[in-house]
C-alpha positions in Angstrom: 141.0 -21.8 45.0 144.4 -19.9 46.5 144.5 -17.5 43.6 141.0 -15.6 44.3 141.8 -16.0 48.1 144.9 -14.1 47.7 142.7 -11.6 45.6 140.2 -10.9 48.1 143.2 -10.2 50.8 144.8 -7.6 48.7 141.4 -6.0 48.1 141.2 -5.9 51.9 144.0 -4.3 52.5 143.7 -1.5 50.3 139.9 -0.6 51.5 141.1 -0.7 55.0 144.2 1.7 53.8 141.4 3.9 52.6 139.4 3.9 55.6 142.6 4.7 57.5 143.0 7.9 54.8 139.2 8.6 55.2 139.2 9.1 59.1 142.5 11.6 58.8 140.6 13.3 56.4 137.6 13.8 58.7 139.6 14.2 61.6 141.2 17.3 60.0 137.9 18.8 58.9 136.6 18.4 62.3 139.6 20.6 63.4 139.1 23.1 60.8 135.1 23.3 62.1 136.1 23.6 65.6 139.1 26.0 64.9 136.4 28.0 62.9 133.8 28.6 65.4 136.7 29.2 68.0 137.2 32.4 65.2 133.5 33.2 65.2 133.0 33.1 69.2 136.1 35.5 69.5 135.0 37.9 66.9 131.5 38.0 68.4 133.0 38.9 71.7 135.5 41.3 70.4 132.5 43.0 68.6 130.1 43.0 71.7 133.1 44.4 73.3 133.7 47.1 71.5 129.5 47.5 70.6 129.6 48.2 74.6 132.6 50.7 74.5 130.6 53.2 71.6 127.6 52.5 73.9 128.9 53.7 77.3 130.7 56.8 74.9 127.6 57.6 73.3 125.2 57.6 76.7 128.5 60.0 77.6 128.1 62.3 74.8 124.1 62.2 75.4 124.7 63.5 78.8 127.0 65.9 78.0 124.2 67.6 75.8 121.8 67.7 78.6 123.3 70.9 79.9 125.0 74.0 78.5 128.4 74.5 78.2 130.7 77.0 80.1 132.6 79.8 78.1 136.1 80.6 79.5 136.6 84.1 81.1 138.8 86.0 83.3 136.4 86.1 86.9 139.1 86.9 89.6 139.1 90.9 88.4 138.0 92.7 91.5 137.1 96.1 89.6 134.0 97.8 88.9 131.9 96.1 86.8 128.6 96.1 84.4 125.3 94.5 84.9 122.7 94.4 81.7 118.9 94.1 82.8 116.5 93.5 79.9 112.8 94.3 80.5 109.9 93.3 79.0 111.2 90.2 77.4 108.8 88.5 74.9 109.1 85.1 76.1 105.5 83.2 76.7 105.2 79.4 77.0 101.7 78.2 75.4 100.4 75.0 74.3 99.8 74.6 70.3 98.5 71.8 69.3 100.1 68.9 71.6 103.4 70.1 72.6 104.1 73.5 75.0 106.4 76.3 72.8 107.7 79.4 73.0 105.3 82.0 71.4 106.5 84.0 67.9 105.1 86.1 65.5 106.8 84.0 62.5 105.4 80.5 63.2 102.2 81.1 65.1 101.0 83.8 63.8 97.4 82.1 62.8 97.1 80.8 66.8 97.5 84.4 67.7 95.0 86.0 66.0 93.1 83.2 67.1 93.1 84.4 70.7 92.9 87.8 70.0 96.7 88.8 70.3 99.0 90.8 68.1 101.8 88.6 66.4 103.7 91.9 66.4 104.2 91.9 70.2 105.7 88.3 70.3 109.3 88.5 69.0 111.6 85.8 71.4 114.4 86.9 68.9 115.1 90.3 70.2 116.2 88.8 73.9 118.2 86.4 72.0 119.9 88.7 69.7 121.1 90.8 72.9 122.1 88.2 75.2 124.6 87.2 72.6 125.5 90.8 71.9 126.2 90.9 75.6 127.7 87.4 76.3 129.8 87.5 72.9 131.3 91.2 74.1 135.1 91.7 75.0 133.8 93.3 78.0 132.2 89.7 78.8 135.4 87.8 77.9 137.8 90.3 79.8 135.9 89.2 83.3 133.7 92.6 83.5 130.5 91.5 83.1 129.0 91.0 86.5 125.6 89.7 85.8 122.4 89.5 83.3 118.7 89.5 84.3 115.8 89.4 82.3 112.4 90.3 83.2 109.4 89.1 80.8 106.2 90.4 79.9 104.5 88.4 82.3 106.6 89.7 85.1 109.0 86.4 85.7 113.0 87.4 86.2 115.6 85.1 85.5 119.1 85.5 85.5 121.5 84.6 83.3 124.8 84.1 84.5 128.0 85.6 82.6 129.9 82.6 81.4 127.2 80.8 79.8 127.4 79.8 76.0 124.4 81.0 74.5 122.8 78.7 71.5 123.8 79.7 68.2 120.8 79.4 66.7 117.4 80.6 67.8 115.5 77.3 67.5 117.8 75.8 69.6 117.6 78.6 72.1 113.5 78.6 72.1 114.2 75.5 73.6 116.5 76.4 76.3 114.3 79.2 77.6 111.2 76.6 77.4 112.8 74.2 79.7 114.1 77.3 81.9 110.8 78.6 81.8 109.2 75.0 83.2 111.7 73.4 85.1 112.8 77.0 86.8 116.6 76.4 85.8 119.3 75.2 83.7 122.3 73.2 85.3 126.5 73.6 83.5 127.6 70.0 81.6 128.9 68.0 84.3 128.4 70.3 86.8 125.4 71.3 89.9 125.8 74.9 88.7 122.8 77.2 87.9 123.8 79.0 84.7 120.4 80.1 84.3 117.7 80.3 87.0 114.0 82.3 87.6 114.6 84.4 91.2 112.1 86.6 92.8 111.5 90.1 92.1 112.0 92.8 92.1 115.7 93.1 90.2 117.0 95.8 92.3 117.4 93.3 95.3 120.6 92.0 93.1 122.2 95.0 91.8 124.7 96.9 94.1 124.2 99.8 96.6 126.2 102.1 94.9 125.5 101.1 91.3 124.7 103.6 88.5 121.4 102.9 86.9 121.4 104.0 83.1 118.0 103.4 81.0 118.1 103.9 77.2 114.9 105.7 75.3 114.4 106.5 71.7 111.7 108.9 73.2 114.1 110.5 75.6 115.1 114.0 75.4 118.7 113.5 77.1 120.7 112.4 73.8 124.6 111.9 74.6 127.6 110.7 72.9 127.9 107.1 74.9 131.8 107.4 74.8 131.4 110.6 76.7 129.1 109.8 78.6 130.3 106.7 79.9 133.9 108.5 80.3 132.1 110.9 82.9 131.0 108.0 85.3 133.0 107.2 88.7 135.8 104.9 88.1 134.5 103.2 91.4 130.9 102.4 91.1 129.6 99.6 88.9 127.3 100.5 86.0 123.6 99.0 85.2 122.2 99.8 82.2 118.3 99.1 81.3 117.7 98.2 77.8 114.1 97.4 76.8 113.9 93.8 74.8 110.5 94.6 72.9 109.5 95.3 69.7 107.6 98.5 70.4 107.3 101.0 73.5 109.5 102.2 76.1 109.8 100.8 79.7 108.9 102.1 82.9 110.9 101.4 85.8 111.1 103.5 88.9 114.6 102.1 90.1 116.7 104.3 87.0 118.6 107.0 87.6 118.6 108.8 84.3 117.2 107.9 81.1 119.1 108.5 78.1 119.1 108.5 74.0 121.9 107.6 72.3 120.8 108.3 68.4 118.4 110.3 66.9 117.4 107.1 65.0 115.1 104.2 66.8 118.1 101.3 67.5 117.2 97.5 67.7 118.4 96.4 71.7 121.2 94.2 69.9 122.6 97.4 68.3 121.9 99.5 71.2 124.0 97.1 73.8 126.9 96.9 71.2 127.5 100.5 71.1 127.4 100.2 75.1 129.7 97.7 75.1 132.4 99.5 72.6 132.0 102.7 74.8 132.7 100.6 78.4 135.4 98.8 76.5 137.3 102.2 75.7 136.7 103.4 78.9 138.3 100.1 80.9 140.7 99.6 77.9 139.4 96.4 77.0 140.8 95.4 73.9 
């Protein structure tokens, strides 16, 4: 009878010795757990952390893009400088199909005809090709440039002013002149200023007293050299110069001082303002 009670003891002793290995076993697991979702809680708030960080750069970036951005230039010259008004600007706002656009011969073409209008008449891209002939010119970047305006076919007048950075690409530029068109201007990035905004007429409110007012015609019978011709100006008196931004015609203003032709050959208005700019440039020796 003592030999199977000294059996059953030493059986005890072992289970319990097990049991003892069992708990340290669980106990350790239960560490690893906890040390695990300790790992998890602190990535989830390092990623929430940074998740915020992109979020507050990209609602940065976002308004950044709202505006346009400012183009460097020397503004403290205090000599005589040029002012570019274009007339009869082809820039009409209509609604096609549900959304308000900027009118052109290439895409709506079929809504014109539609309402009885020549596509021919609506090209946007000739203001946009001479405001960056203007706004990309040394004569801009050396500080000379004193103004732009812009007069439409419809008769609004907006202003543009000198150190704005004009859209590269037209599509991109319908849409500014959209908004300027329906909100009545366009702020800087980060900034209160008006690069762009529609003013009252009439245009010769803005220019200076003492300014000479030079209109270009294909149809004119005054045809000059422009080198020479801007050579024999006053050194003292700033110079306006009237460029028509339409496809066809000639303008009509009552404000110019002399009309002039400057080839033999009808020029596009982009071509036109780059030769003025080359002859003002040789004349102030803007390099």
């Amino acid at each position: 009878m003592l030999r199977p009670c000294g059996i059953k003891g030493q059986k005890r002793k072992k289970r319990e010795e097990r049991y003892d290995k069992e708990e340290d076993e669980v106990e350790a697991e239960e560490q690893s757990i906890e040390r695990a979702k300790r790992a998890m809680v602190e990535e989830k708030e390092m990623a929430m952390e940074t998740s915020g960080k992109e979020e507050e750069e990209l609602e940065g970036q976002t308004h950044e893009m709202a505006g346009i951005p400012i183009v460097p230039s020397d503004l403290k010259t205090k000599k005589p400088g040029l002012i570019f008004v274009l007339e009869r600007a082809s820039l009409e706002v209509a609604k096609v199909g549900k959304s308000y656009q900027i009118l052109n011969s290439d895409d709506h073409a079929n809504f014109l005809r539609k309402n009885n209008k020549n596509p021919a008449d609506y090209r946007p891209d000739i203001v946009y090709q001479a405001l960056l002939s203007i706004l990309d010119s040394p004569v801009n970047k050396a500080g000379r440039l004193r103004a732009v305006y812009v007069k439409t076919d419809k008769g609004v007048l907006f202003e543009v002013k000198p150190h704005v950075r004009i859209p590269r690409t037209y599509k991109r530029f319908a849409g500014i002149m959209l908004q300027l068109l329906q909100q009545l201007s366009i702020t800087a990035v980060g900034k209160r200023e008006k690069l762009l905004r529609v003013i009252k007429n009439p245009v010769t409110q803005y220019l200076p007293v003492n300014s000479r007012k030079i209109g270009f015609s294909y149809s004119s019978e005054k045809l000059v050299k422009m080198n020479k011709y801007v050579a024999a100006v006053s050194d003292d008196v700033d110079i306006v110069f009237v460029v028509g931004a339409m496809a066809h015609g000639k303008i009509d203003c009552d404000y110019i001082d002399d009309f002039i032709a400057i080839s033999g050959y009808p020029l596009s208005a982009a071509w036109c303002i780059s030769r003025i700019c080359e002859a003002v440039a040789d004349k102030w020796d803007v390099l």
